[in-house]
C-alpha positions as CSV (number, residue, x, y, z in Angstrom):
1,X,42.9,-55.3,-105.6
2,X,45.5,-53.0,-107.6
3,X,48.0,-50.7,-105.4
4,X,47.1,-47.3,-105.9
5,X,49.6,-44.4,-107.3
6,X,49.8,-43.0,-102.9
7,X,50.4,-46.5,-101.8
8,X,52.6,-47.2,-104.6
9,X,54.8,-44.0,-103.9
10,X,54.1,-44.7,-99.9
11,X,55.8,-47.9,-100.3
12,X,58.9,-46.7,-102.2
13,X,59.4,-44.2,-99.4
14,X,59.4,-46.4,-96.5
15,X,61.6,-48.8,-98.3
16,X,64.0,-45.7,-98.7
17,X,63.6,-45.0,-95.1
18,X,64.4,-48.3,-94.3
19,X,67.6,-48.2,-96.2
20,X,68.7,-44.9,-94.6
21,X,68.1,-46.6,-90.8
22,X,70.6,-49.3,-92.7
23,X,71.6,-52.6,-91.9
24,X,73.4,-51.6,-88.5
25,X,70.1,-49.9,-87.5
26,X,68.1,-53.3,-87.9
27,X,70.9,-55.3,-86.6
28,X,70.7,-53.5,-83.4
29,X,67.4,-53.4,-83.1
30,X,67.3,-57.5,-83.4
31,X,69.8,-58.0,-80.6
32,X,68.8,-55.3,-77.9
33,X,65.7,-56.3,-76.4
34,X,65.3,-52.7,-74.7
35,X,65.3,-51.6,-78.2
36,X,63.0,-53.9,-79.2
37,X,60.3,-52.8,-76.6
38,X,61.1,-49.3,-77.2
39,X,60.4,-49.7,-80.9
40,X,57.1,-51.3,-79.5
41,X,55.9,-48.7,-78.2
42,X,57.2,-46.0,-80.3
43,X,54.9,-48.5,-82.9
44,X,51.8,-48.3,-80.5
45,X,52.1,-44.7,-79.7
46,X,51.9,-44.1,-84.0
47,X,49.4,-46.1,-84.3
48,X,47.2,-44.3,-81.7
49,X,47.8,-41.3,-83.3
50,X,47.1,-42.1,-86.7
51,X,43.8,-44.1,-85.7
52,X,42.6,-41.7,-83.4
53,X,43.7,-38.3,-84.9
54,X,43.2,-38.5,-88.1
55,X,40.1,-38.6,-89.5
56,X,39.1,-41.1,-91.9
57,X,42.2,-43.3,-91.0
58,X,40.3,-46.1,-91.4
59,X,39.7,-45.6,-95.1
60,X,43.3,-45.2,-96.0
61,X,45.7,-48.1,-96.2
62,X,48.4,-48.0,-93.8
63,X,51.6,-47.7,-95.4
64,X,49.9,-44.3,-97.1
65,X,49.3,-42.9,-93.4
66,X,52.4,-44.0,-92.2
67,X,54.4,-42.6,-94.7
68,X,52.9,-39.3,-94.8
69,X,53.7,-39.0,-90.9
70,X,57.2,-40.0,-91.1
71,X,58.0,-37.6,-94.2
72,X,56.4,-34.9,-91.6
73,X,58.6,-36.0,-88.9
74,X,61.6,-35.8,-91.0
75,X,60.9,-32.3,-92.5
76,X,60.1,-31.0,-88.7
77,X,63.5,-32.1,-87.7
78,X,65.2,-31.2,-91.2
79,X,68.2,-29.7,-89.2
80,X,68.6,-32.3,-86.6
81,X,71.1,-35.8,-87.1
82,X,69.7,-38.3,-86.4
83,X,70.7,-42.4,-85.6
84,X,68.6,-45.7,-85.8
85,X,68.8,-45.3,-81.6
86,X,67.8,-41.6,-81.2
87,X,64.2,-40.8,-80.7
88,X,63.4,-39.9,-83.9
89,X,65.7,-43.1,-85.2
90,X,63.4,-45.4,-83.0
91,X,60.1,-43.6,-84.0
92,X,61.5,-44.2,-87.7
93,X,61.9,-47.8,-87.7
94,X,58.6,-48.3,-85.9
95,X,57.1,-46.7,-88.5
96,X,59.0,-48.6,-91.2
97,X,57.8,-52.1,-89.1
98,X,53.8,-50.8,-88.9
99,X,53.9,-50.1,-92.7
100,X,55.5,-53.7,-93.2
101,X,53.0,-55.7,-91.2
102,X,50.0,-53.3,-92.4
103,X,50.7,-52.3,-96.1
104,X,47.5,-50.9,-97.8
105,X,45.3,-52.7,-95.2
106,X,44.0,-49.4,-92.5
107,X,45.4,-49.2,-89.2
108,X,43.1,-50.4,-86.9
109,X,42.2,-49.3,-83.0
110,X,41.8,-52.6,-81.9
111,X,45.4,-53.5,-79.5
112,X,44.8,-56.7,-80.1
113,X,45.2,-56.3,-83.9
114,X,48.6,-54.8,-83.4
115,X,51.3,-57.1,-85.1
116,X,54.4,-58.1,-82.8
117,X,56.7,-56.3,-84.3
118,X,60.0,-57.5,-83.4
């Protein structure tokens, strides 16, 4: 199946996200378990939100949901700095994880379906 041009563009956006959370971001995140779990549910909570809030979510591959919502959290908090360990740092790289273990496959409901992500 051939990417389309909004999973294409989805991809190139995350993989700029995950270059601005940068190697000390992902570092941290591999050796502090509390971290970790938080990134895990920052993931789950996303997830939820997508699958259950948007409408159609199932229809639309992941990575194209995912980045849409993180390019929305990013222009709500235009004015605010932000690290790989702040809220919005943590909800970030969750994001960046879910669009790595999804891609163009939909986000699914089922827990059970949710990849480990750490």
């Amino acid at each position: 199946m051939r990417a389309t041009w909004r999973e294409n563009n989805a991809r190139r956006w995350i993989a700029e996200l995950s270059d601005r959370i940068g190697m000390a971001g992902w570092a941290a995140l591999a050796v502090t378990p509390a971290l970790a779990a938080e990134v895990d549910q920052h993931g789950a909570a996303v997830r939820d939100i997508l699958v259950l809030g948007v409408e159609g979510a199932g229809t639309v591959g992941a990575v194209v949901l995912l980045a849409a919502y993180g390019r929305g959290l990013l222009d709500h908090a235009a004015d605010l700095e932000w690290t790989p360990t702040s809220w919005l740092g943590v909800r970030l790289m969750a994001i960046c994880q879910l669009a790595h273990a999804h891609d163009a496959k939909p986000l699914t409901a089922d827990a059970y379906a949710l990849p480990e992500l750490t």
